[in-house]
N, C-alpha and C positions, 0 to 999 in steps of 0.2 A: 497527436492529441490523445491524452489519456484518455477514456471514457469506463475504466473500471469504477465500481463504489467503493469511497471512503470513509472510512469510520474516525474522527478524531477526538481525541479528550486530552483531558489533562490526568495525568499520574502524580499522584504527589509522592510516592515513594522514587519516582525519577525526574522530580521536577524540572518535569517536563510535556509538552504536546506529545502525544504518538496518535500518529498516523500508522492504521492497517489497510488493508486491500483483500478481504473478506475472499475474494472470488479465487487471487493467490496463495495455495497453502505459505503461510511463515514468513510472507511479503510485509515486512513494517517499516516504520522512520520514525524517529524523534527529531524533537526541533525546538530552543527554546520559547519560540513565537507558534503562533499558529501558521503565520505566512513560510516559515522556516520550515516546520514536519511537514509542508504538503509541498516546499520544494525538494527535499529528501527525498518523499518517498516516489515524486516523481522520476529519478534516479536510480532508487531502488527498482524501481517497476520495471523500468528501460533494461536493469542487469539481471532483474529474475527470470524477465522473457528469452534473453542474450542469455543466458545458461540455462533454460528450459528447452532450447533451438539447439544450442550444442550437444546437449545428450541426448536430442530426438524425443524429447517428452511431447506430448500436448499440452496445448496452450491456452487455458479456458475463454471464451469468446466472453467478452462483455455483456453482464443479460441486464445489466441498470437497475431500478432499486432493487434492492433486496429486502425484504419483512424481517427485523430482527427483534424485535422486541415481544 
């Protein structure tokens, strides 16, 4: 179960949804639906941790919402 925070919009310069993952440096997905980037970046998420474990980095704990605005 993912439990990081997600940011989605729409890009019209890449017509498309993206999906970020704030808590992950450079963790993203696009998708043409919005159902689509939040299944991406589920996937993404799964192979930023799977090579953040590989090189022995840390792996930020989930802290749930974040204040961005």
């Amino acid at each position: 179960m993912i439990k990081y925070e997600l940011i989605i919009y729409w890009s019209e310069n890449d017509q498309a949804f993206i999906a970020e993952v704030p808590e992950l440096p450079g963790c993203m997905a696009d998708g043409e639906t919005y159902e689509l980037a939040v299944a991406n970046v589920k996937t993404v998420i799964e192979q930023w941790i799977e090579t953040a474990r590989e090189l022995g980095r840390v792996i930020p704990e989930p802290k749930g919402r974040l204040m961005f605005a």
